[in-house]
N, C-alpha and C positions, 0 to 999 in steps of 0.2 A: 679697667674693668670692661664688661663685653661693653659693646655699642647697641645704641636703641634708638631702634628707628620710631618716625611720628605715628607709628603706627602701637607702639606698645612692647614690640616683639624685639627679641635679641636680632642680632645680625653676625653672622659669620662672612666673609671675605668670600669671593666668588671662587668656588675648586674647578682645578681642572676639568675641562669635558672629554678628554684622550678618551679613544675608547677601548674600553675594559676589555682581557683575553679572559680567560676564563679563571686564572691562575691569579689575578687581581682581584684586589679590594679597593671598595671606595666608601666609606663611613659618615651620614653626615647626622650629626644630633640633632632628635627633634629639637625645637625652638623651647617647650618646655622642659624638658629635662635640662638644656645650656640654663636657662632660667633658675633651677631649681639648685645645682651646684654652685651658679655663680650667689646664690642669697645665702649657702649652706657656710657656718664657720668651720667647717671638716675640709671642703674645698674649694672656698673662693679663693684661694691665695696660687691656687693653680689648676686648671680642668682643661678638659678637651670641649675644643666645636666639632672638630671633624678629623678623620685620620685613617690613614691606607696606605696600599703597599702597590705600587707599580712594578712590572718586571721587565726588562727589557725595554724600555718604551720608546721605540721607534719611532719618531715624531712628535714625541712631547714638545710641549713648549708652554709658557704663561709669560703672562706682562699682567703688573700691578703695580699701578700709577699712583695710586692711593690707599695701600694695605689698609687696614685698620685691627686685625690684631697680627698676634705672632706665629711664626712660620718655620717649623723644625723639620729639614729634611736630612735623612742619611742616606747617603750613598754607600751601596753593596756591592754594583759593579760597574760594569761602562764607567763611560763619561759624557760630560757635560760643559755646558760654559755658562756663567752667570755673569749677570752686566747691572754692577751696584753702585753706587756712586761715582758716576763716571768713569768704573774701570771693566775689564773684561776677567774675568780670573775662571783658570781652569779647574774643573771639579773632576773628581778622580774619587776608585771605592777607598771608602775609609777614611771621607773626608763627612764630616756633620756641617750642615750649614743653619744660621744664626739669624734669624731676617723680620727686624723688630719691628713693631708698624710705623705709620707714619715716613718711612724710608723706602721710595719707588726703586721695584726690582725687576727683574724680566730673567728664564733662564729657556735653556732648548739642551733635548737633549744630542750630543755626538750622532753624525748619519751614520759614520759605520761602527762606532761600537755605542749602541745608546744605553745609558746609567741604568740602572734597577733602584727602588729607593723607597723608604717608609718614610711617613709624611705626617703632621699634626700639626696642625691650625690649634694655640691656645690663649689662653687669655687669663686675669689671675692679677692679684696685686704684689706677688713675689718674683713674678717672673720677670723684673728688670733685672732684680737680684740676681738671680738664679742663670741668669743670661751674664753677667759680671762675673761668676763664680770660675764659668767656660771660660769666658775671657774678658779679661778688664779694657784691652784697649778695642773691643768691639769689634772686631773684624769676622765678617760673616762667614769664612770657610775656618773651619777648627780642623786640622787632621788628625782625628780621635785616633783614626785607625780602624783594622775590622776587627771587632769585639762579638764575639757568641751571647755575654749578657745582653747587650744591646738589640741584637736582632733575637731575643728571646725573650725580650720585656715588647717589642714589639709584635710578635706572634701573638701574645697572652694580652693585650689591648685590644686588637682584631677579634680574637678569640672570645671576648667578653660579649659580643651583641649579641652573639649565640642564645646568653642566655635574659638576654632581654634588658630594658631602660630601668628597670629597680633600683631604689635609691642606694643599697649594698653595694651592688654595682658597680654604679657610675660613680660613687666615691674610693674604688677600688680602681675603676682607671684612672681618674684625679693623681689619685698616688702613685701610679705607676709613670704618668707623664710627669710628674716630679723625679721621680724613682730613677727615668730616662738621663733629666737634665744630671742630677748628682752623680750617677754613675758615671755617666762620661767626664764630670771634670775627674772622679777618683781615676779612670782608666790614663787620663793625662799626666796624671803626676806620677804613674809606673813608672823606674829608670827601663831604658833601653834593655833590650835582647845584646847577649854578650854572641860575638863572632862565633858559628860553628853551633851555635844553645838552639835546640828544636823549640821551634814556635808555637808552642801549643795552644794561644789564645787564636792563631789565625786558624789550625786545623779544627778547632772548636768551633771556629764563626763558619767554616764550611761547611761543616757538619746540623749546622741549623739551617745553614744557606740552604742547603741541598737537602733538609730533613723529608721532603715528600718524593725524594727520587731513591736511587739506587745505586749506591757507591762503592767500590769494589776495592781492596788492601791498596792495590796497584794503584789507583784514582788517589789513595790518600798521600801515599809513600810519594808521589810526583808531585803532588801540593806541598810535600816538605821537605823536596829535595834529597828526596833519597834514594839512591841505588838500589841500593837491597833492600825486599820487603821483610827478610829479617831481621836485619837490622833495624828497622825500622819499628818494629811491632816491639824489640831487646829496648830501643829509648824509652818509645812512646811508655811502653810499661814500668819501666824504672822511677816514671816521673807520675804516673796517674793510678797505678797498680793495675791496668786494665789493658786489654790487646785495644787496637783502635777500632774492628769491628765491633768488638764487645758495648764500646765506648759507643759507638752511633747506633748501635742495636737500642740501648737503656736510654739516648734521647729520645727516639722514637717511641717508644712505649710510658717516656715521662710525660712527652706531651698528646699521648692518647690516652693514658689516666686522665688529664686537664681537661681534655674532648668529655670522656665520656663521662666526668661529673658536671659538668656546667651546659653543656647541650642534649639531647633527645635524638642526637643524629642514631642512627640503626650502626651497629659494629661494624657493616661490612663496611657504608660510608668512612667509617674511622678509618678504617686499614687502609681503605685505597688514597686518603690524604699523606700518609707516610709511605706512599709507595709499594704498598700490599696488596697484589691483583687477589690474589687468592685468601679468602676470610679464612678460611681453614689452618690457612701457615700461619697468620698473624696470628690467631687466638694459641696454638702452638710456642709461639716466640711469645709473645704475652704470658700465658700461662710461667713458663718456664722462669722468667723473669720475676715475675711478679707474686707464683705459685696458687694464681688461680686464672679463672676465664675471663674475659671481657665482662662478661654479661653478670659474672658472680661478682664482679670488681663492681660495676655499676649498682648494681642492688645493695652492694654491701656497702656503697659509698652515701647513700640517701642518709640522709641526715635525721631521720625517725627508726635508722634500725643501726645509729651508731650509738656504742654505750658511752 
């Protein structure tokens, strides 16, 4: 369970001080709402202290000599090296790291290719378990692999403060930091990708990686090694019914539906987080998709004018 200091109050483990670009998140729970989750039977058994997403980070580093709770990081790209019970092990994207407390760790990120990586500090009376489930024999790099659910349960966690510390809420990320650990053991026990078989869970993790830029056929056809971009569009659609633009067009606007029912942010704010200079085109590509406007989606999404 969390730790209490003699002062009364929870304690969460000291986070990074890196400093933030613009394109980072850093999360940390008030002292009472950690309080409130951890007394809750809905989520003491697993809640978040604190959780974010670094990109690139150039100079990261930590040492913690005396964790006191648990520390889930995933890596998206770069690398890294981590230094845990006396060893050095190299961290690579698509590697999940496992980092229980009580067990002194230190990691830095690569000088010339530094990690990217989403991050959650939790605590919880399930989470020895649920860290066993990853892996029995405890070994703190897991390589999950790059997964689109997983950096999509992490966008939709971030995405949550948006709409405030409300008890709904925060027992909604509870479960999604649950939601995290299960899904990567189910992602583990997928058999391999057969010789020649397009990858479509890594174009997918792309495709989130990249959801706030601008991706072009070409961009994708080269992440999955394919010559021809017709070709390529001929797989891709055989296996998902859908072109790949088509495909990262409807993420984008799955998770500006998300935006604009749980934040107050103004439409044109939305558009430009998926890479929309122009509000006019997005609500166009919006519309089109979804068969109404941004703003009629939002009105119609309020919960007093749903039948």
């Amino acid at each position: 369970m969390a730790r209490i200091a003699e002062d009364g109050l929870y304690c969460v483990n000291r986070t990074s001080d890196w400093p933030l670009p613009a394109s980072g998140e850093r999360i940390l729970l008030p002292q009472g709402t950690v309080q409130e989750l951890a007394s809750n039977t809905l989520s003491a058994s697993c809640y978040p202290l604190a959780f974010g997403f670094y990109p690139e980070a150039r100079g990261h580093q930590m040492s913690r000599p005396t964790p006191q709770d648990y520390l889930v990081i995933y890596c998206t790209d770069g690398q890294a090296t981590l230094d845990w019970q006396g060893r050095s092990v190299a961290i690579s994207a698509g590697d999940l790291l496992l980092l229980p407390p009580n067990q002194p760790h230190s990691y830095q990120a690569d000088t010339e290719h530094p990690w990217s990586l989403y991050w959650m500090h939790l605590d919880g009376s399930d989470l020895a378990g649920l860290l066993q489930l990853l892996d029995p024999a405890t070994n703190a790099r897991i390589p999950v692999g790059l997964h689109a659910p997983l950096v999509d349960d992490f966008r939709t966690l971030l995405s949550l403060v948006s709409a405030g510390y409300g008890n709904a809420t925060m027992l909604h990320a509870a479960s999604l930091c649950r939601s995290l650990l299960t899904c990567s053991a189910m992602l583990m026990a997928r058999p391999s990708l057969r010789r020649g078989e397009l990858d479509i869970e890594a174009l997918h993790h792309l495709m989130q990686q990249k959801i706030d830029q601008r991706l072009t056929l070409n961009d994708l056809a080269r992440a999955a090694g394919e010559q021809s971009p017709w070709q390529f569009i001929r797989r891709y659609r055989a296996v998902t019914g859908q072109t790949p633009m088509q495909a990262f067009l409807h993420r984008k606007i799955a998770r500006a539906c998300y935006l604009l029912e749980v934040s107050d942010l103004p439409v044109a704010e939305v558009a430009q987080r998926f890479g929309f200079d122009d509000p006019y085109y997005f609500s166009r590509v919006f519309r089109k998709i979804t068969g109404v406007s941004p703003s009629h989606y939002r009105r119609a999404g309020l919960p007093e004018n749903r039948s």
